[in-house]
N, C-alpha and C positions, 0 to 999 in steps of 0.2 A: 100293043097293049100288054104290059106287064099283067102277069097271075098273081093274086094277093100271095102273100107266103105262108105257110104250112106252118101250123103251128106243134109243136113237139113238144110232150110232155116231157121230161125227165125225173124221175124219180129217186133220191139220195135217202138211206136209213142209216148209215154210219161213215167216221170218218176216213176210213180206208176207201171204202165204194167210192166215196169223193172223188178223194185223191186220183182214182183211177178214171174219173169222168169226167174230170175236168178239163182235158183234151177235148173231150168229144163237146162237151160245151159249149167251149170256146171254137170249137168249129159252127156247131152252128150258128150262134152267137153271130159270126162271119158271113155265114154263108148269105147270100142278096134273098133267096128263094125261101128261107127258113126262119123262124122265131124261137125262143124256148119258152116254155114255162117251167118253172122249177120246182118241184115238190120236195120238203126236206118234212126229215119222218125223223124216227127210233131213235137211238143214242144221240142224234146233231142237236137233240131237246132233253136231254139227259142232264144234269150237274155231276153223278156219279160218276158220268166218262167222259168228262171232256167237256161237257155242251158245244161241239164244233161249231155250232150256226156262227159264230162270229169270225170264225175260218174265212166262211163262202162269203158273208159280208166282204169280209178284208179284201178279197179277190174279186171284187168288183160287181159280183151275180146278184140277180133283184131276184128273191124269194116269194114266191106264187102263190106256195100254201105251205104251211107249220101242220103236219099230222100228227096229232101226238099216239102215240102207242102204247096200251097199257103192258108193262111185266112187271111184274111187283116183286116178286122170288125166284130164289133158283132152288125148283121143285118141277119134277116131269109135266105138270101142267101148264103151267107158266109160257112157256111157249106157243102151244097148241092155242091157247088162249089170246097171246099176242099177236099170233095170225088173224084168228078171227075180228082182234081189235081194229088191227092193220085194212083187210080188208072191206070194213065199216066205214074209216076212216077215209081213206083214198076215195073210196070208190061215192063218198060226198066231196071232196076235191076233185075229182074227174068229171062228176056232171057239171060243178059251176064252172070248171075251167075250159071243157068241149073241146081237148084237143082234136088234130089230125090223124095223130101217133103219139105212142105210148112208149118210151126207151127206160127199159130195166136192165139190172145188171147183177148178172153172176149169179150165187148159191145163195144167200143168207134169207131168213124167214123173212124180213121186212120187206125184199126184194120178191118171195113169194107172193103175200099179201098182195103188192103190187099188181104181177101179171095175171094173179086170178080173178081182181078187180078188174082190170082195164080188158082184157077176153072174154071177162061173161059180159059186160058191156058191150062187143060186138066193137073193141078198137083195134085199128090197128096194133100190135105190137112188138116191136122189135129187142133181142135179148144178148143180151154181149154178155163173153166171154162163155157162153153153153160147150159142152163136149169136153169137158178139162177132165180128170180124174181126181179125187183126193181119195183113196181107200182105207183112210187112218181111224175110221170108226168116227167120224164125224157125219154128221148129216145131210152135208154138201153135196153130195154126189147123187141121193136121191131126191136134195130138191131140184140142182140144177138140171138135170134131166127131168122133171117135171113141169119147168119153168119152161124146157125146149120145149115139148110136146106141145104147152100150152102158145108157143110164141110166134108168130110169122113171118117174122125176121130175124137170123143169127149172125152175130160178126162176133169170130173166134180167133183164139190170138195164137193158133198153130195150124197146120194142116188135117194134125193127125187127131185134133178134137173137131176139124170139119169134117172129115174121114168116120169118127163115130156120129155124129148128127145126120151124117148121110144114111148109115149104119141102122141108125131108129126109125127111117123109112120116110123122110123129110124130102121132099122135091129140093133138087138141086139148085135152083134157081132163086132161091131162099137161103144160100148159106151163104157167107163172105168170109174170108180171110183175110184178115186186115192185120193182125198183129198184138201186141198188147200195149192197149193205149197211154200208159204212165209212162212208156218210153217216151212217147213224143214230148214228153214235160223235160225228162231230164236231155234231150238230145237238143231243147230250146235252150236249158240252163238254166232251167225254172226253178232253182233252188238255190239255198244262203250258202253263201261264200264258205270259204275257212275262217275268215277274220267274222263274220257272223256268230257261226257256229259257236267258236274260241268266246264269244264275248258273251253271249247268251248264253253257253252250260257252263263256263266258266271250266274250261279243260285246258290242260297240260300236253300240249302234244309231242313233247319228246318221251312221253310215256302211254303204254297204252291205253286204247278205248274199246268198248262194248256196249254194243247195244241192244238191249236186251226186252222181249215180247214175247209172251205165254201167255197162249188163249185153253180155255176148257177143251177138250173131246167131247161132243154136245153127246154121243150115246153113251157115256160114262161119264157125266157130270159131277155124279155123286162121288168120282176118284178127283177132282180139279186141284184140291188141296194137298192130295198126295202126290199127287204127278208132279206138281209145283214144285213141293220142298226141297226136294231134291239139286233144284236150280238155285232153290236161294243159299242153302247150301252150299251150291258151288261161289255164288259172287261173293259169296261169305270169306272165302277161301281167295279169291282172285281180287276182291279186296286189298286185302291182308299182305299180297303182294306186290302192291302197288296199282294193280289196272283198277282206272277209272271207270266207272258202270255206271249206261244211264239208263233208265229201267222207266218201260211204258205201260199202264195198262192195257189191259186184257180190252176184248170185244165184248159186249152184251150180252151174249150168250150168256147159256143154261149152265152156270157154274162159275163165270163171271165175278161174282160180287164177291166170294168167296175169296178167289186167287185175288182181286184186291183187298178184301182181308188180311192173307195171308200180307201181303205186302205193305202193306201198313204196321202189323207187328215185326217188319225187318226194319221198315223205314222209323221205328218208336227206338230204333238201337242208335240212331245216328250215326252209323259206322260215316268213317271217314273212306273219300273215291267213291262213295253209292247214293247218285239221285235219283230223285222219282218225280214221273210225269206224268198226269191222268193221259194227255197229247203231246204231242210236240208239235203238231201241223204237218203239213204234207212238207213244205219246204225246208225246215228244219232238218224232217226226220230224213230227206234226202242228203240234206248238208252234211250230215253222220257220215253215212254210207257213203259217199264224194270223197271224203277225205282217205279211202283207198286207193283212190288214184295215184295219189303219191306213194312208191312201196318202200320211203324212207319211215311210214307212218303205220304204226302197227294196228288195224281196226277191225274188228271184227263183226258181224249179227249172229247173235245167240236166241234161239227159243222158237217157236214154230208157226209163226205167222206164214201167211204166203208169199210174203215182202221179203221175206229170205230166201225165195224161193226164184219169185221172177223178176225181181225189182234189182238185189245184191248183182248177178253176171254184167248187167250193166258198167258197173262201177268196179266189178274187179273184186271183187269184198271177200273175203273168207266168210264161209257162215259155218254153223253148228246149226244142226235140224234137230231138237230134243222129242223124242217118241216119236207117235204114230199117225199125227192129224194131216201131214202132209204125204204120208207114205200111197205111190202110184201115181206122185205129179211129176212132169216131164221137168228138166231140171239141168242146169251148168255144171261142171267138173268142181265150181268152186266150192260144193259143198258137201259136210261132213254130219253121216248122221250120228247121233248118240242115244243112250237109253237113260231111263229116267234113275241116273244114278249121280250122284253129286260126283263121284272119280274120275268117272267117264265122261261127264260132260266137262270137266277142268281139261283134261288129258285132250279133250278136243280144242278147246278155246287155247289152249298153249299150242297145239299143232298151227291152228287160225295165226295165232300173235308170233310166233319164233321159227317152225319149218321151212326154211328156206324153198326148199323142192316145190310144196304143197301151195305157199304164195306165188309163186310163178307161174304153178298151173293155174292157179284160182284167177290170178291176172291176166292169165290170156283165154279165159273159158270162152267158148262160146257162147250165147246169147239163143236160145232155142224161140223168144217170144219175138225176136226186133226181125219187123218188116217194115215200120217206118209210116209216119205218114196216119197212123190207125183213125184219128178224129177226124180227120178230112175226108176217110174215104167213108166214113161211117154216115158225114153228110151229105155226102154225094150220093149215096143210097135213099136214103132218105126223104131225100127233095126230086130222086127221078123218079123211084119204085108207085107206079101206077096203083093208085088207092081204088078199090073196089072187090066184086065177089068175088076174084081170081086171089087176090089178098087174103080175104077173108077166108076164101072155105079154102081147108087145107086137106088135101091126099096124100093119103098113104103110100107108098111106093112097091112098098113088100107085099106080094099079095097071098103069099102063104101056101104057092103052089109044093105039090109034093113033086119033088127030084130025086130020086137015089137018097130017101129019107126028106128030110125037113130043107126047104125050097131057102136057104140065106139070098 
């Protein structure tokens, strides 16, 4: 006699988290033992940024619950306040929906919200990608590490972030290493062509490209506009000499609406080589980055997402890392930081587009995130890990004895 199947929440607040869960989805999606339920929250309900819901539509997934999240401004409150939205919100989507399991993902407030709904509810819940570093003066790294504390299950996408989750004093037997799960999309080929690409941004590829994303520093929001200039500055300039630039907005984040501001009065100049895109989708925005595979093609990722970070080594890609949001994340040879200077960040995107040297390396970087396989083994957990109080009550590991000083 078959066991009815498990049902799993997942929960989505913007279109990157997506993007990076939609492996794990479609695994379970797959799996005989499992179901989904889908929560889609924050920006996926946005018009400001995209409204991605009709992404997830496109891709086949049936939507469970719409939460909507209030933020209304980018003002130190705003946030704090969207959390408490957030976790109002969910945590009425979680009682009508009764999951099994609760699957959250990574740093962002929305994903907050989430695990501290579904763990004062006494659910199970499990938290991908916990133990990463970002020490760029973003807030990510205190929430993801409060997301861990809060979570019962981790699938991290290196060793050395299962290595600190162990670190926090988490029972071993609660961590998984699986990798980072957006690999398994592009290693399916889950993205648009080059003749795609070419026909929907409408590029020129015997000349360069860039692709370009700047999110706020959420503990310096109130700089988002100045940090920015400086880049649009540079595409101003890298325009002017022909590269093509397609230019995405920002994340929802606390300073957010601003840096689309600002990009709006670049996009009111019409320069000719510079388009703007609330999204591009996940597939799209892969189909970009793909087109460094060919090193006849000159492309680069400019601006400080974390998709230049673990997504580009995949593909080869030159990137430019601008300031400090992603400074202390583990990271491929292919890329180059700059500071928030229009000269320096040209002097890099020209290194990206013409160093012969620099592209070779960047081409054969290695890949610190690709273990392979990350949605499937994340179901596999999920549909054996024994649900009850051994789940539930979590132990500390460290017990704080004194040693020759403070007991690590």
């Amino acid at each position: 006699m078959s066991r009815a199947k498990r049902k799993v929440a997942v929960f989505t607040g913007n279109r990157a988290e997506y993007g990076l869960q939609f492996p794990i989805l479609k695994a379970i999606n797959e799996h005989p033992d499992l179901e989904y339920q889908l929560i889609v929250s924050g920006a996926h309900l946005d018009s400001n940024f995209g409204r991605t819901l009709e992404e997830i539509q496109g891709d086949g997934f049936r939507i469970d619950s719409e939460v909507k999240i209030d933020m209304k401004a980018d003002v130190r409150i705003a946030t704090a306040q969207a959390i408490g939205s957030g976790v109002l919100g969910v945590s009425m989507a979680l009682e009508k929906l009764s999951p099994d399991l609760v699957v959250v993902y990574a740093d962002r407030f929305e994903g907050f919200a989430a695990v501290i709904a579904a763990t004062q509810m006494n659910m199970p819940t499990a938290h991908i990608e916990g133990g990463d570093l970002t020490e760029g003066g973003a807030l990510d790294d205190s929430v993801r590490h409060a997301m861990t504390k809060l979570a019962h299950l981790h699938f991290t996408t290196n060793q050395q972030a299962s290595n600190r989750i162990l670190a926090m004093g988490e029972e071993a037997w609660r961590v998984h290493t699986v990798g980072f799960p957006a690999i398994d999309l592009i290693s399916d080929g889950r993205f648009a062509s080059a003749d795609e690409v070419v026909k929907r941004l409408g590029l020129d590829l015997t000349r360069p490209v860039v692709l370009f994303t700047q999110h706020s520093v959420t503990t310096e929001f109130e700089l988002a506009v100045q940090q920015v200039v400086p880049s649009l500055q540079a595409i101003e300039q890298l325009a002017r000499r022909g590269v093509q630039v397609v230019v995405t907005y920002p994340n929802n984040d606390a300073g957010g609406r601003s840096i689309i501001a600002a990009l709006a009065e670049l996009e009111a100049k019409q320069l000719p080589n510079v388009q703007f895109h609330s999204s591009l989708g996940r597939s799209l925005y892969h189909g970009v980055l793909a087109l460094a595979w060919d090193r006849k093609l000159r492309i680069a990722c400019v601006g400080n997402s974390s998709s230049g970070v673990k997504e580009t080594p995949v593909f080869g890609c030159p990137t430019v890392n601008i300031g400090s949001r992603q400074e202390g994340r583990l990271r491929g040879s292919n890329v180059i930081d700059a500071s928030y200077d229009a000269d320096a960040i040209v002097l890099a995107v020209e290194r990206c587009l013409h160093d012969e040297a620099f592209r070779a390396t960047a081409h054969a970087t290695d890949n610190p995130y690709f273990l392979g396989g990350a949605g499937k083994k994340i179901a596999a957990v999920l549909a054996d890990v024994p649900i009850g109080q051994k789940l539930l009550r979590k132990s500390m590991t460290l017990k704080g004895e004194v040693r020759d000083g403070w007991y690590r």
